[in-house]
Each structure stands twice: as structure tokens, then as C-alpha cells.
C-alpha positions in Angstrom: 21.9 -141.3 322.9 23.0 -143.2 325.6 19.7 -142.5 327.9 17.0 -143.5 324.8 19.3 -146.9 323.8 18.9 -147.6 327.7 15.1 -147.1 327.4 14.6 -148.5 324.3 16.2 -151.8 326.0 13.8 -151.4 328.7 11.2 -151.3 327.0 12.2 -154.7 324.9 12.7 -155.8 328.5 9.2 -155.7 329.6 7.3 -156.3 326.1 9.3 -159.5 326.4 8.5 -160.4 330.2 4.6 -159.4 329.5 4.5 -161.6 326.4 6.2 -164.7 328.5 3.7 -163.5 331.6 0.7 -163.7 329.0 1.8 -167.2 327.6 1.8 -168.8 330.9 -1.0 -167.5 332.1 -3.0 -168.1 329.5 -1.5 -171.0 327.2 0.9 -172.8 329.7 -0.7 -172.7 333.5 -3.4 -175.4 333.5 -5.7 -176.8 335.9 -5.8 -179.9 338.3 -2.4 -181.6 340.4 -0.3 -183.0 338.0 1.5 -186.3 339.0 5.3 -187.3 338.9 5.2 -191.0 338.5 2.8 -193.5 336.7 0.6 -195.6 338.5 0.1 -199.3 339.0 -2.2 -200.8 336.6 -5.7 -201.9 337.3 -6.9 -205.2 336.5 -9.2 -203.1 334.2 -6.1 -201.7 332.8 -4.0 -204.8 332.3 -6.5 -206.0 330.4 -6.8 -202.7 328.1 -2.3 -203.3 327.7 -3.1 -206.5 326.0 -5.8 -205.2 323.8 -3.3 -202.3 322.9 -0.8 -204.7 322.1 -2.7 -206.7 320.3 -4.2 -204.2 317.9 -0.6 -202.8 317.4 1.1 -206.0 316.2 -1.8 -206.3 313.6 -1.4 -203.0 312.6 2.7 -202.5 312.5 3.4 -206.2 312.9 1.5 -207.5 310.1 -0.1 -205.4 307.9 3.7 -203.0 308.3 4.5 -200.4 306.0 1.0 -198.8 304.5 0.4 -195.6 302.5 -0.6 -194.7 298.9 2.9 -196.7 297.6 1.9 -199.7 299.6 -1.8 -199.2 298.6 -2.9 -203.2 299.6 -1.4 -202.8 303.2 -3.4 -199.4 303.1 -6.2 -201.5 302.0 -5.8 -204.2 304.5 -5.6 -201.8 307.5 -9.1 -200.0 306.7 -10.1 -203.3 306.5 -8.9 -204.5 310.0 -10.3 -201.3 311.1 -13.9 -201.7 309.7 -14.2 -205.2 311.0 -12.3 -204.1 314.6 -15.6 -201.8 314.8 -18.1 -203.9 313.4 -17.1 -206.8 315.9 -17.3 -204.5 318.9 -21.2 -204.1 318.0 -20.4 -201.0 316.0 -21.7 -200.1 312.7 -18.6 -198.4 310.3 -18.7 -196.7 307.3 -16.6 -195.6 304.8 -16.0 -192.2 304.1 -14.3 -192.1 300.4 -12.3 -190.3 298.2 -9.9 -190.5 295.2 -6.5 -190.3 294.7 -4.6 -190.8 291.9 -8.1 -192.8 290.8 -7.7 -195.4 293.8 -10.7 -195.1 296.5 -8.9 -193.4 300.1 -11.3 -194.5 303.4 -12.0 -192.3 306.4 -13.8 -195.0 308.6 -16.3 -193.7 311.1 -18.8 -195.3 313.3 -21.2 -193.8 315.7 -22.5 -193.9 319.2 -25.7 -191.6 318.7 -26.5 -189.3 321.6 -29.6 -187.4 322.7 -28.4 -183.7 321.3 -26.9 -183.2 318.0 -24.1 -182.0 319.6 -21.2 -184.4 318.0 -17.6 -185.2 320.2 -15.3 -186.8 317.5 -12.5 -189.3 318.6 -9.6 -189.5 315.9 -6.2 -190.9 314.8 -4.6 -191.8 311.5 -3.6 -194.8 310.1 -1.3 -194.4 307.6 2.3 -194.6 308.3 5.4 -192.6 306.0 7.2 -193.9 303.9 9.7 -196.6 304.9 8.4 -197.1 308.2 6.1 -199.4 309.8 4.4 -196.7 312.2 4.1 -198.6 315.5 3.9 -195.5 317.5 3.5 -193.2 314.3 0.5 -194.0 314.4 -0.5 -197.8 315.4 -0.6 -196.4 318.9 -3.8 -193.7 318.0 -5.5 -196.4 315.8 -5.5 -199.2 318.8 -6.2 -195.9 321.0 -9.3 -195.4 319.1 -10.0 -199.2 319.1 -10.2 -199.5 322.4 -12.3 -196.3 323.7 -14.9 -197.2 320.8 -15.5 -201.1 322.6 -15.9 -199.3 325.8 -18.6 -197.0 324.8 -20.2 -199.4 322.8 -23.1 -199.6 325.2 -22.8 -196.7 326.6 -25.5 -194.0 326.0 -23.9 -190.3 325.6 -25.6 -187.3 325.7 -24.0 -185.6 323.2 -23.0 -188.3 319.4 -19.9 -190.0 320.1 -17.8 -190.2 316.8 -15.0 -192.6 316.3 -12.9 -191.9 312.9 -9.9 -193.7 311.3 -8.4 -190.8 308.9 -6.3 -192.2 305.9 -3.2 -190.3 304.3 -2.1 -188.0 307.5 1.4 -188.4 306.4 3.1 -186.6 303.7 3.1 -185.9 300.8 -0.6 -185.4 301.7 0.1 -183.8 305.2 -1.7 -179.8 305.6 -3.1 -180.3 301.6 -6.4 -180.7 300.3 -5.8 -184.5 300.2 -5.5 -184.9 303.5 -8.1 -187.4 304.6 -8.7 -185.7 308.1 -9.2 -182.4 305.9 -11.5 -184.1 303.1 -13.6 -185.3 306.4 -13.5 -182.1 308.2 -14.4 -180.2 305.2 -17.8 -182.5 304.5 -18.9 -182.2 308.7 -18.7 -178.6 308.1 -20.4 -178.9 305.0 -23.4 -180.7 305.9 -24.2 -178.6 309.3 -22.5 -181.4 311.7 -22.0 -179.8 315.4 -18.7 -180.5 316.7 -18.4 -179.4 319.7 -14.7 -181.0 320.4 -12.3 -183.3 318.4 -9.1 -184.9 320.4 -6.8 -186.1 317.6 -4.6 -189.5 319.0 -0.8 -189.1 317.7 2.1 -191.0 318.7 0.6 -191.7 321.9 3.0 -195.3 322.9 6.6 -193.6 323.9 7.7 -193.0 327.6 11.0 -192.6 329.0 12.4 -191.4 332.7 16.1 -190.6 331.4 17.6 -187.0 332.4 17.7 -185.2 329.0 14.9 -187.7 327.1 12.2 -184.8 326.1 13.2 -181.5 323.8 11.2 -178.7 322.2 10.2 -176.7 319.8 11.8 -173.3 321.0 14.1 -172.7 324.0 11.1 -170.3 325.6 8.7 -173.8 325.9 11.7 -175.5 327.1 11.8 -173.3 329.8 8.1 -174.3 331.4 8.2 -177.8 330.8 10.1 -180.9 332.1 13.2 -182.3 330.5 12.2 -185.8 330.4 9.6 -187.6 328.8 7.5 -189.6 330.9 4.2 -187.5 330.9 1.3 -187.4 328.0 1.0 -183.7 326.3 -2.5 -182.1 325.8 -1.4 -179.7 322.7 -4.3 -176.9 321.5 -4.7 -173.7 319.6 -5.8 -170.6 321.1 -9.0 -171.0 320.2 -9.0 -174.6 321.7 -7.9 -173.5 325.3 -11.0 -174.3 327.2 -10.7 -177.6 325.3 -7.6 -178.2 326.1 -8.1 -177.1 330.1 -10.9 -179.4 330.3 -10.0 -182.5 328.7 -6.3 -182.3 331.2 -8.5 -181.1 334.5 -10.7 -184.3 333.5 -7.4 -186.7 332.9 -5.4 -185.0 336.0 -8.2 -186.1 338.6 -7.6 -190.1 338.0 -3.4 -189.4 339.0 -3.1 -192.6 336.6 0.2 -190.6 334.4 2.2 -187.2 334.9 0.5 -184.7 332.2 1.2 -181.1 330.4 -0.8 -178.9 328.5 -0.3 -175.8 326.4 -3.2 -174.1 324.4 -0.4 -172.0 321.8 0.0 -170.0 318.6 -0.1 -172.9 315.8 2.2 -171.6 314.2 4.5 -173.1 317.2 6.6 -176.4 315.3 4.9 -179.4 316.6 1.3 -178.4 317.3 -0.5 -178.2 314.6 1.3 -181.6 313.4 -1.7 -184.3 313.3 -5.6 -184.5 311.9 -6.7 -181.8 314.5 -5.1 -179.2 312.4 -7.9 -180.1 309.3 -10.5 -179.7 312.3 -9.4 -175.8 313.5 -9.6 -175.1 309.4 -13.3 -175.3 309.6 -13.9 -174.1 312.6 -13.8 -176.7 314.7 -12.4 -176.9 318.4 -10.2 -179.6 318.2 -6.6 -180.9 320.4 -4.0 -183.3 320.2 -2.9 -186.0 323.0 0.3 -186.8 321.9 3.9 -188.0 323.6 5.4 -185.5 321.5 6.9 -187.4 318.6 10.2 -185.7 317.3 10.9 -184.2 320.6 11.0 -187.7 322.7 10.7 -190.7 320.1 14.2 -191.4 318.8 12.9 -193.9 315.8 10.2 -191.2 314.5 9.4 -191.1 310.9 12.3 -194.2 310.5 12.4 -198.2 309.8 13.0 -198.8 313.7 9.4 -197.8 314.6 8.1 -201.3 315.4 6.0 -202.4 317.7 8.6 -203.5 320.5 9.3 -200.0 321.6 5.9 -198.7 323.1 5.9 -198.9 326.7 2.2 -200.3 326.7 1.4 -200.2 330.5 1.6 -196.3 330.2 -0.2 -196.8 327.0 -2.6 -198.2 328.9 -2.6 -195.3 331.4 -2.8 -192.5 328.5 -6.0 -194.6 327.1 -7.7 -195.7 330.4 -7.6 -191.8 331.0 -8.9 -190.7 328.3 -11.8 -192.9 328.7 -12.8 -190.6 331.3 -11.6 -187.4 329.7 -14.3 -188.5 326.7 -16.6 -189.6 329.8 -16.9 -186.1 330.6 -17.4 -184.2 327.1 -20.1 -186.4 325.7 -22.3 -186.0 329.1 -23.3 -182.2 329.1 -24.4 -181.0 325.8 -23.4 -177.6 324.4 
């Protein structure tokens, strides 16, 4: 009895060790020299910090609190967003649906490319209830901003695709009212050939204290560092050579320390933004995110206001995703 309880535990032993050897290898170990510290800003990028800053004040400053129970800020913030693109040279439109018989806008505007090969750029721009959603998620929607006036001129290979995504937050969060979802839904519906979506969530918060970044599960813990200073690269595991790309591609500027992890979604935290609606067709799609609940200490709360984004590594996350995005729309698939 003894003998087989002794194997038994063994075997438990190794199953365990080959399933933590397999998630390393495969989700965890990613390519390209990660950094410790940020950089000094550019010119370039100082430049980019204002813009950011700018765009967020509007957003959380301003316009504050806006979701279906504060429909006119709602309102007003498609409407900054429509005119944000349409003064950049860009040509929005409105992507609509109803709820509750009041008209919900997905904005979109496109940089056409030679293939039909389509890269979409998201983030939402609704915030939850009671809270003004600086970094939650005024930091994706100036994100998105600011990468679609630097490829305004630019002429991609592959269709560049920059979408605003209404009603992320609950009660519409992972349900068919989802805007992300509603927009996924009609891509896949028409034919449209995504080759990649990188969803911007809660991308503003940065701290170097001991203790400052936690997970979801004491195994992640265990790879990844204990304070929060880097910008995560979150997949599926269908959305690993995604995911290995787009950090190999941010890694080789050494402009902000970096992890990635292509995991099960079932994993709290990474299915948690508008890429989720994008895997549910089909789609390979990732989040960049500074990890919300697991760094930000005024998630989800009144407190989230623009003054607590650290906007030159803002700047840093966005400047390097320029050339993450760089890379994707030049070789088509």
C-alpha cells in the first residue's frame, strides 16, 4: 500500500513538473532581451506624452464618467473620438447598434493597404460605473489616437484598422451586447481577413515598489516579476505566434521592460478586454495591458482620474507599439 501511494505521488510529481515544463516552454519563454529599466524619452516621444495627456484629460477629465447610465457623456466621447480621427486626415465611421432603443457606436476608420489582409488596432471607451476610467480605459482610447495620426500617411501593406469599441464594461462585458462582440461578429460575417487584433487596456500604470504587481494564480507568480514597471503582452493559445511577434518586435527598441504569456483563457485576467470578442470568431487577437487588478490600486473605483498615469512610460508602451504595428501591416499573410 505503502509502495503504490509512493508511486502514485510520483507520478502526480512529474505530471505536474511536465505541465509547468510545457507552460514555460510554450506559453511563458518568449523571444528577444527584455529590459530592466525605462528609457529616456525622445523628443519624438515627449511630444507623443503631451498628446497622451491631452487626449486623456478630454476623455476622463471632461467628458468623466460615461456608459449606458450616463448615455450624453457616452455620446460626447464617440463624438470626440469621430472628430479626433477626422482631424488627423482620417475618415470614421460609425458602426451602430441598439440598446435599450438608444443607438451604441463602434467607431472605425481605415488606412487601406495593398492585400485584404486587415490588422485591427482597438480599445474601449466606456468606463464602469462610478468611475471616470482614466487608465480603465482613457489610456487605450488616446493609445489608439495617437498610433492612427502616425499612420495617417503611411501606406501599409496589409488595411490598417483603428476601432473605438463602446460598452466593454459590465453589465455588457463577455454578452452579446458587447460592442467589441457586435463588431467582431459583423467582420466575420462579411468575409473581413484579420489577420491580428491587439486590444489596448489599462495601458497608463507603472510602479517600481517591491511587492507592486500580483497575479492571477501562485504558478504565474512564480515566472514573473513582483513589481510592476513592465507592459504585459497577454494571448490565447491559439494567439502565441501573435503574441511572440508583436513582444520580439517591441523588445528590439529596449524603450520599456516587457512580459508575455500566450495561456489557457480560461486563466483570470486574460481574456478580460475586447480581444476576447475577437478569439470568438476566430480571430487571432492579444491584449497589451499593465495588468489592471493585479498592479492598479484605483481599478474599477472613483479615484481613477487622470493624475495617476505615469505618461512618460505611457509614452514608451505607445511609441513601441508604433513599431510592433510597423511590423504586422508590412508582410501580408
Amino acid at each position: 500500500m505503502f509502495r503504490r501511494l509512493l508511486l502514485n505521488c510520483l507520478w502526480i510529481t512529474l505530471a505536474i513538473a511536465a505541465i509547468i515544463s510545457i507552460l514555460w516552454l510554450f506559453g511563458i519563454k518568449m523571444p528577444g532581451k527584455n529590459i530592466s529599466t525605462a528609457a529616456e524619452l525622445s523628443p519624438a516621444e515627449i511630444i507623443l506624452r503631451e498628446e497622451l495627456r491631452v487626449d486623456v484629460q478630454k476623455i476622463a477629465g471632461e467628458i468623466g464618467e460615461r456608459n449606458m447610465d450616463r448615455y450624453p457623456q457616452l455620446r460626447a466621447a464617440a463624438d470626440f473620438i469621430e472628430k479626433s480621427f477626422s482631424s488627423a486626415g482620417l475618415q470614421p465611421r460609425r458602426d451602430t447598434y441598439q440598446i435599450n432603443n438608444l443607438p451604441c457606436h463602434n467607431i472605425e476608420t481605415e488606412i487601406h493597404g495593398t492585400f485584404p489582409q486587415i490588422i485591427v488596432v482597438g480599445a474601449h471607451y466606456d468606463s464602469v460605473l462610478g468611475a471616470p476610467g482614466a487608465n480603465d480605459n482613457g489610456s487605450g482610447i488616446a493609445a489608439v489616437l495617437a498610433l492612427a495620426r502616425r499612420f495617417v500617411k503611411k501606406q501599409p501593406i496589409q488595411t490598417l484598422r483603428f476601432v473605438a469599441f463602446v460598452n466593454e464594461e459590465p453589465p455588457y462585458f463577455q454578452t452579446s451586447q458587447m460592442g467589441s462582440l457586435v463588431y467582431a461578429s459583423r467582420c466575420k460575417a462579411r468575409g473581413d481577413q484579420i489577420s491580428a487584433m491587439i486590444s489596448l487596456e489599462t495601458i497608463g500604470y507603472f510602479s517600481d515598489a517591491s511587492g507592486s504587481q500580483i497575479y492571477p494564480s501562485p504558478l504565474l507568480g512564480a515566472f514573473y516579476p513582483k513589481v510592476g514597471n513592465f507592459i504585459g503582452f497577454v494571448g490565447n493559445i491559439g494567439s502565441r505566434r501573435l503574441v511572440r511577434r508583436a513582444l520580439s518586435t517591441f523588445r528590439r527598441a529596449e524603450r520599456l521592460p516587457s512580459e508575455g504569456a500566450a495561456v489557457p483563457a480560461f486563466i483570470p485576467g486574460v481574456a478580460w478586454s475586447d480581444h476576447w470578442s475577437f478569439w470568438q470568431q476566430g480571430y487571432p487577437a492579444i491584449m497589451i495591458t499593465d495588468t489592471a487588478p493585479f498592479r492598479y490600486p484605483h481599478y474599477h473605483a472613483p479615484a481613477d482620474t487622470p493624475d495617476k498615469l505615469n505618461y512618460d512610460r505611457f509614452a514608451l508602451v505607445v511609441s513601441g507599439l508604433e513599431n510592433v504595428i510597423e511590423d504586422l501591416v508590412a508582410k501580408a499573410r
